[in-house]
N, C-alpha and C positions, 0 to 999 in steps of 0.2 A: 726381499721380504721372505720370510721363512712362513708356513702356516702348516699346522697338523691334522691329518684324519686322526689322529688320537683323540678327540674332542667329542664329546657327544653332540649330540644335539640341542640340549638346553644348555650345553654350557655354551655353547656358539650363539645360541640365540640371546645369553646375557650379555654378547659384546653389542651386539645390535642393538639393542634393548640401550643398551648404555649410551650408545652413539648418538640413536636416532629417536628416541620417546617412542614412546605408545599411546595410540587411538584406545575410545571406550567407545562400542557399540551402545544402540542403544537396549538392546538387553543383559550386556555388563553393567551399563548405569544403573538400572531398575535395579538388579541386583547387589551391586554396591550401595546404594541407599538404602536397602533392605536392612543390608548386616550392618550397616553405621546409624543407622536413625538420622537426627539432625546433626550429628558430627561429621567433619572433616574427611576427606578420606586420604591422608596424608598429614605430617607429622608439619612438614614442610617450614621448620624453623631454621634448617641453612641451607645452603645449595645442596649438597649430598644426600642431601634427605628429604627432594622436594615433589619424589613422585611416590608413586605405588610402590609397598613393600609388596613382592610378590616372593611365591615356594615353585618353583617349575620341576621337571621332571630331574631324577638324579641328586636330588638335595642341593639344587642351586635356587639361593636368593638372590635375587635382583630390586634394586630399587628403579623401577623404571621410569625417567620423566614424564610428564602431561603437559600440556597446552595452558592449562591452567596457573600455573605457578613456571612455568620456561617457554611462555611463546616467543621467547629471542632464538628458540633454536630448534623447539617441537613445532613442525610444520602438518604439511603431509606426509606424516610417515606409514609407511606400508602394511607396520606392524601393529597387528589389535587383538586388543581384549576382547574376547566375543564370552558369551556363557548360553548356556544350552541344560538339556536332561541330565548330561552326566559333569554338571557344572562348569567352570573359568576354563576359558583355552587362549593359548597365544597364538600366534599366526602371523606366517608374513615372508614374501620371499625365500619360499619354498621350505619354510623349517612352521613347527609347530611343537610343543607341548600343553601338558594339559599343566592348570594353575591353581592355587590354592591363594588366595587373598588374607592380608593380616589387614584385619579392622583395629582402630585404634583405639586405645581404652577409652572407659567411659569423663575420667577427671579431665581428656583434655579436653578445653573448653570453659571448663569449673571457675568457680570463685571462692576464693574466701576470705577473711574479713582483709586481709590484709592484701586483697588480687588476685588478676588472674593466677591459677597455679600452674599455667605453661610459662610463667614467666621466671618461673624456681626451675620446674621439672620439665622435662620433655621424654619420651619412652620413644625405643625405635626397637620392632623387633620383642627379643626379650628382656632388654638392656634398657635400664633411665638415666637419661643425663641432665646433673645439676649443673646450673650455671648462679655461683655464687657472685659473679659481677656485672656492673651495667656498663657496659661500652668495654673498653679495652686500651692498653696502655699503648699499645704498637699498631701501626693502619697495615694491612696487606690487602692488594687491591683485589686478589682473587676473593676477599672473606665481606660477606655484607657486615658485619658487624660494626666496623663503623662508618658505615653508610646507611645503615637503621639505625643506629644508635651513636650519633655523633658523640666527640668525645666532652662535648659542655655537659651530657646526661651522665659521666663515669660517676661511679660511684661502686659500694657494696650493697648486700642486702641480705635482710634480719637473718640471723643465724635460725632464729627459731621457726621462721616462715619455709626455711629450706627445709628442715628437719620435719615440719608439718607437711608440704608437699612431697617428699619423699616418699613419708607413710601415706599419701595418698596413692603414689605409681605402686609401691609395693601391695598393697591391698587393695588393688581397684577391681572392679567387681566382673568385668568381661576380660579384660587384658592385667593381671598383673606383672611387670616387672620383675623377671628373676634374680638381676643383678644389677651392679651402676656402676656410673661414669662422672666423677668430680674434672669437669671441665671451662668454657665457654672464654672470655676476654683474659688478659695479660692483667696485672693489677701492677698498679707503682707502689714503688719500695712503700710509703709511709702503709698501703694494707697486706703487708708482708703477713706481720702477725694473725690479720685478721684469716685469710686465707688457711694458715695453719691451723686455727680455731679449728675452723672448717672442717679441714681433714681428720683432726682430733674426733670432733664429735660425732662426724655420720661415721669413722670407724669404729668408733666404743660404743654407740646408739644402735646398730645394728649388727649385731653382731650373728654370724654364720650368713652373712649377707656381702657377697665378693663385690669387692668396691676395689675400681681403675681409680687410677689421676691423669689426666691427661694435662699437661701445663706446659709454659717455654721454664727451662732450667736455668729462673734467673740468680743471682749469685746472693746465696742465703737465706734463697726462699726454703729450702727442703733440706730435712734433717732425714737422710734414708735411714738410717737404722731404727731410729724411732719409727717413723713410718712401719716397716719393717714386724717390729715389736707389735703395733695396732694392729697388723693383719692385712695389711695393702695387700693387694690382689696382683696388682701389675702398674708398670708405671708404662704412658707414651712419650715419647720425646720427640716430635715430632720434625722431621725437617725439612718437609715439603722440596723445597728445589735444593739441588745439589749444586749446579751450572753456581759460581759466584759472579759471571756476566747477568743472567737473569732473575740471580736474588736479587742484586743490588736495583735491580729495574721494579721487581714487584714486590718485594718484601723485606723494605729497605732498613728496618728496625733489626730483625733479624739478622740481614747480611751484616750487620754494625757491630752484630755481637760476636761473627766469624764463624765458621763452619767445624775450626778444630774445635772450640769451645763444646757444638753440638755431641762430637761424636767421643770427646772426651767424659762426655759427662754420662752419655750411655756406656760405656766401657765403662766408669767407675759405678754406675745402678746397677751394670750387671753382676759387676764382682759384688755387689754390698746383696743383690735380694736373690741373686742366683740364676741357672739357664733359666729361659722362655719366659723372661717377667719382665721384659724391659723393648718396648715395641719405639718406633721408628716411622711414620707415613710419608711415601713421597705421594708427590700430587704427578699424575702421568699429564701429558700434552701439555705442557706449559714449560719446558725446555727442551732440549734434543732428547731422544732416548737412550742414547749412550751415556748422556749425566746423569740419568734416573737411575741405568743399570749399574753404573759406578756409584752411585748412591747404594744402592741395595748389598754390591758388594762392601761396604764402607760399614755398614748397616753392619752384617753378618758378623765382619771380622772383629769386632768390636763386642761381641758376643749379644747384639741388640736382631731382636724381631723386625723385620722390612714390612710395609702395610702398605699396597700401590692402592691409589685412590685416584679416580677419572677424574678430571678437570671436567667441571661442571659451569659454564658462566651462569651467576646471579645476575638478573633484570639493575639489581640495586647497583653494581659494581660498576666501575670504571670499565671491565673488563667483560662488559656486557655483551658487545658484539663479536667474543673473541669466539671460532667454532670450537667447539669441544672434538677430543681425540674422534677418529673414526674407526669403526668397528677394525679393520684391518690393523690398526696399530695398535689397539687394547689390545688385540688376540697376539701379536706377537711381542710384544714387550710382556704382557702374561708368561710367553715362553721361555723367550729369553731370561727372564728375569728366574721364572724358576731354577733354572739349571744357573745360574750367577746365584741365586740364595745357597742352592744343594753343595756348590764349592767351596762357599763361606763356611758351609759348616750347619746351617739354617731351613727353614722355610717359610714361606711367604704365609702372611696371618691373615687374621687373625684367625683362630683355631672354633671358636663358637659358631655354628652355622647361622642363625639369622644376624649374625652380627658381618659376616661376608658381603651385605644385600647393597653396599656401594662403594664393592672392593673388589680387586680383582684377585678373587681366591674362589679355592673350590673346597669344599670338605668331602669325605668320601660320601659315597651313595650309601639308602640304606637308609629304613624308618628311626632309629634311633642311633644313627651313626656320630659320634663327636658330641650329642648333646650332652655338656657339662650342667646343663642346668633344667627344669620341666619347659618342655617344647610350648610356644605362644599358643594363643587360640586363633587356629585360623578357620575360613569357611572357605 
């Protein structure tokens, strides 16, 4: 195991954090209900997103888990939230920084005529992310989606309902939304077109408004030049596990569709939308670390953005009692992996700092270091 005093301290305390969740005092509570009201204090619509978005020292965001939405794996952990006169502090096995807390806008929760609007939008950070389908064409056992959403409920939904919610993340009155994210379930071929809608409209509808696609690159779903032409911002291609022993075990849709298929089709988005626009996530502890970091290389040379993402088990999942990586191996697969991106040619993403908070990235330090867009509101 290799590990660095290069690290500062909050960025060491994000692997922990990552590992092991976080405690809430009870004058962080008090506090945290202050700045939320009656809402949520977490976004907590899929696993990577189901603890506290927090700011630590050095411009590191951490999503930390709770007890609350991951008691399969947040026990007694050592590390807490506590808050005091000079506000949020972390703590825990001998490391501390002080904390800044993102409260979540005021629309989630909302209704309108048409539903819930978390069930269009969800905001993490400064970033909203649509989900234009209900359930998903492909099961992977790491994803609750369809295990909250079995696949009898797939379906689409209103274009105009998404475009409504949208404007709702974008102009929500405590937390707006700087940028977005066109993502959530796989769709079958017959809502090909409709999905394309989709992308048409929130990119000519908002315009000067940086809008991702995050999708699997099914074969004619996506016309990149067009795309391209609308203003797309960045595309993900996501390929979680590298290992074709352990796709074929947990992400059996995908493995089916082949791994060169993947990394062919970021090589061809990178030549069509150019350097740094075409991202990549593996998902860390859910195969060896050497297929990850071979992934990452795979990633680079292909002129695609690598994005390591902790294995997080869902409650919901088959894969509920799996442990999630341990602080020791995010920290070194973080390292390794950097220096395997830096040889590819690359570096490890995603580049927007609160967009890092359930990644294993760093942005530089520094009150307004990397922000590409107006910093959330935090307290």
């Amino acid at each position: 195991m290799r590990m660095s005093t290069s690290l500062s301290v909050a960025q060491r305390l994000k692997f922990q954090l990552l590992a092991e969740g976080i405690g809430i005092s009870p004058a962080a509570h008090a506090a945290l209900v202050e700045s939320t009201g009656e809402r949520a204090l977490t976004p907590a619509d899929y696993a990577s997103t189901s603890g506290l978005i927090l700011e630590l020292d050095d411009n590191v965001w951490v999503n930390a888990p709770i007890g609350t939405h991951n008691p399969n794996f947040v026990g007694e952990t050592p590390f807490i939230l506590d808050h005091g006169a000079d506000g949020f502090l972390v703590h825990g096995e001998g490391l501390a920084s002080p904390a800044r807390f993102w409260p979540p806008p005021t629309y989630h929760g909302q209704s309108a005529s048409f539903g819930p609007l978390n069930n269009f939008v969800v905001t993490h950070g400064d970033r909203a992310r649509l989900s234009p389908m209900r359930g998903c064409a492909m099961v992977c056992t790491f994803c609750n989606i369809p295990y909250d959403d079995p696949l009898d409920v797939y379906g689409t939904k209103p274009v105009d309902a998404l475009l409504h919610a949208t404007r709702a993340a974008l102009t929500d009155v405590s937390q707006p939304a700087q940028h977005l994210l066109i993502s959530g379930g796989t769709p079958k071929r017959p809502d090909f077109e409709f999905l394309r809608e989709v992308y048409r409209r929130v990119l000519t509808e908002f315009p000067g408004v940086a809008v991702d696609i995050m999708m699997v690159p099914l074969p004619g779903l996506f016309n990149l030049p067009e795309l391209d032409k609308l203003g797309l911002n960045e595309i993900s291609i996501n390929l979680e596990l590298f290992s074709a022993e352990y796709a074929a075990d947990i992400m059996r849709h995908k493995y089916n569709q082949g791994l060169d298929f993947y990394l062919d089709f970021i090589e061809e988005a990178a030549a069509v939308l150019g350097p740094g626009r075409v991202r990549s996530m593996l998902m860390v502890g859910l195969e060896p670390m050497e297929a990850t970091l071979a992934g990452v290389t795979a990633i680079g040379e292909r002129g695609g953005v690598p994005v390591l993402s902790p294995f997080r088990p869902d409650p919901a999942t088959p894969l509920r009692d799996r442990k999630p990586p341990g602080a020791a191996e995010l920290e070194e697969t973080y390292l390794r992996a950097t220096e395997a991106a830096a040889r590819a040619g690359t570096v490890l993403g995603p580049d927007c700092p609160p967009c890092t908070h359930n990644t294993l990235s760093f942005t530089p330090p520094g009150p307004d270091a990397c922000y590409r867009y107006s910093q959330p509101v935090m307290v």
